[in-house]
N, C-alpha and C positions, 0 to 999 in steps of 0.2 A: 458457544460460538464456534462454527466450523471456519477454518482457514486454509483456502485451496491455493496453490502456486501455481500460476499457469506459465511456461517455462516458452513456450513458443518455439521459435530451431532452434534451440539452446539446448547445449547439453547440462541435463541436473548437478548441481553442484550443491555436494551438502552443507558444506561450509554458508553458501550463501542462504541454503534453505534455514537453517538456523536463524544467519542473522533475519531474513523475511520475519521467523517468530517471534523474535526478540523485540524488532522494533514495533512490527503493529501489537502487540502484548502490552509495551511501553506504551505505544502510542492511546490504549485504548485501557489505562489501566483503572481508568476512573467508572468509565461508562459500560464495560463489558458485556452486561447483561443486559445492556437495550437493543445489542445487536445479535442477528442470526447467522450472519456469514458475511468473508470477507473474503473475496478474490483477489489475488494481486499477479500483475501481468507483467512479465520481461523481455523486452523484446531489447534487440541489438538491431538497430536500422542498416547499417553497413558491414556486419557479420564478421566477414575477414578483413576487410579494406581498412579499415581502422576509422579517424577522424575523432573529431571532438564533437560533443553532446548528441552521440549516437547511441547512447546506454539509455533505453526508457523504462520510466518504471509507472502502471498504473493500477491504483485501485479501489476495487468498489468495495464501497461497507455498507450493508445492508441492515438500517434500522427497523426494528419491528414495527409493522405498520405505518410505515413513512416511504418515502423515494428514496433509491439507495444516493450514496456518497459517491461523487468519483474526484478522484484525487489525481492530478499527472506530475512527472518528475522527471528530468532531463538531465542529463552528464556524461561525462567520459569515462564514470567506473559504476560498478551496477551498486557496488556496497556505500555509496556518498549519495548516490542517485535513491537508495531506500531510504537512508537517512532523511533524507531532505521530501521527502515523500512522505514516511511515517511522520515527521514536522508537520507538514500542510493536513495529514488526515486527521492528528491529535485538535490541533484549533479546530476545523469544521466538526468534527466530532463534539467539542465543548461547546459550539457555536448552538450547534443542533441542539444539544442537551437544556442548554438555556434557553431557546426559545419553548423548548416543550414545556418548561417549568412555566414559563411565564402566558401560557394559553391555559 
């Protein structure tokens, strides 16, 4: 499975790029290999200005021969905003998984 970060105006931070790893890895540890690729998108809606639940986090998982996963995630820090993002992709992921089983 390929894992791409798309970072948007942000500048790279590897510290976060890790956690990105970490979590969809966790998040996907059961089903790994039904998937091709995962993108996941970071975007800061108010950049420098600050505010609350300006931290986005979204992404697609792309099941082999299915429509991909999109997953979104809202916050005021990007590393809670993955968290809670890799969370909603792991259920839809297991969601997915057992529907296939049961077709």
């Amino acid at each position: 499975m390929e894992l791409q970060i798309r970072w948007g105006k942000l500048d790279k931070s590897d510290a976060l790029g890790r956690h990105v790893n970490e979590q969809v890895d966790h998040a996907l540890r059961h089903c790994k290999e039904r998937f091709t690729r995962v993108d996941v998108h970071l975007h800061d809606s108010n950049q420098d200005k600050g505010g609350s639940d300006d931290k986005r986090c979204v992404i697609e998982a792309r099941p082999r021969g299915a429509d991909p996963l999109a997953i979104e995630a809202t916050g005021d820090d990007f590393f809670k905003t993955v968290v809670a993002a890799a969370k909603k992709l792991e259920h839809a992921a297991e969601h997915f998984v057992d529907r296939r089983r049961n077709h």
